[in-house]
N, C-alpha and C positions, 0 to 999 in steps of 0.2 A: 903098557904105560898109559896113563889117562893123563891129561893137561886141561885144567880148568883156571881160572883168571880171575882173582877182586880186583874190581876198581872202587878203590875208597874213595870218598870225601874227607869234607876236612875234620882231621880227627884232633883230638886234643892230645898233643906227641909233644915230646922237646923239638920237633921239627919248626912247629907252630911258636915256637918261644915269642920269637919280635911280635907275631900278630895277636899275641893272647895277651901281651903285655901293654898291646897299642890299643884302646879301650874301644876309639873311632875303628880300628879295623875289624876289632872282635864285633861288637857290633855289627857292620857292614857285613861280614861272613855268617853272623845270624839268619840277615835280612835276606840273603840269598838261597837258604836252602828252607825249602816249606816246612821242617819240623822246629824250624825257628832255634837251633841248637847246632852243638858240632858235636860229631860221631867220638866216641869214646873207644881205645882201643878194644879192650873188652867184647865191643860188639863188631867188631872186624875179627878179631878171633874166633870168637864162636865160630862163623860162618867158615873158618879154616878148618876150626874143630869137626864142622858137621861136613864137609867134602874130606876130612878124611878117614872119617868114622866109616862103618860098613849100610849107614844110613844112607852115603852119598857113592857107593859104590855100585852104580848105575848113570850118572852123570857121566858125562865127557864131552871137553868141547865147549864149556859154558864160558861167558865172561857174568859174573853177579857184580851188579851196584852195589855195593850198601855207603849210599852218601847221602839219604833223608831223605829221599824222594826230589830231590835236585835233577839229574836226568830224567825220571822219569814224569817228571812234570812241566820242562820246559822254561822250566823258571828262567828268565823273570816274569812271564807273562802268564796270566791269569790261569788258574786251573778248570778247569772244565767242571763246569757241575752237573753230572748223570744221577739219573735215577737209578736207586737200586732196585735190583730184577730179585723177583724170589728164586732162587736156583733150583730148589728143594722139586716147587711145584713145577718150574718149568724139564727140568728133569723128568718127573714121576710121567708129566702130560707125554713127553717126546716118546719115554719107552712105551706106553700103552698105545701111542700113534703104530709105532713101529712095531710091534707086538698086533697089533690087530691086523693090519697091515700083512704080516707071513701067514694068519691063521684065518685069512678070506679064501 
């Protein structure tokens, strides 16, 4: 048996009735998750669809966000601005380190 876990955000459900109707709170639930938007059931599904497809049959044990990068950004406070790393080239560079490395 495998056991995996969504933690959704706020999706746009009849759950959400009062807060989707209250303009100030939809609003307000915008402002708090960085995609500036609330999760659509559809995209909570998918993510069901794909853990139980034979795509995710390797998984186990997960909990997945999907609530707009709200956890994962710490909201409300500012997100971090990194530089993107080329992956490609620092890849290619590591195996040829490592690769020379065995063949000294």
């Amino acid at each position: 048996m495998r056991v995996n876990a969504i933690a959704a955000g706020a999706t746009l459900t009849d759950a959400l009735g009062p807060f989707v109707e209250d303009e100030s709170l939809m609003t307000a639930m915008k402002e708090r998750t960085p995609l500036a938007r609330l999760g659509d059931a559809n995209e909570i599904a998918a993510r069901v669809l794909f853990l139980a497809s034979p795509a995710g049959a390797w998984i186990m044990g997960k909990l997945f966000e999907v609530d707009g990068a709200t956890t994962a950004s710490n909201w409300p406070w500012p997100i971090a601005q990194r530089p993107l790393i080329n992956a490609t080239k620092w890849t290619r560079e590591a195996i040829a380190t490592r690769t020379s490395r065995c063949h000294q």
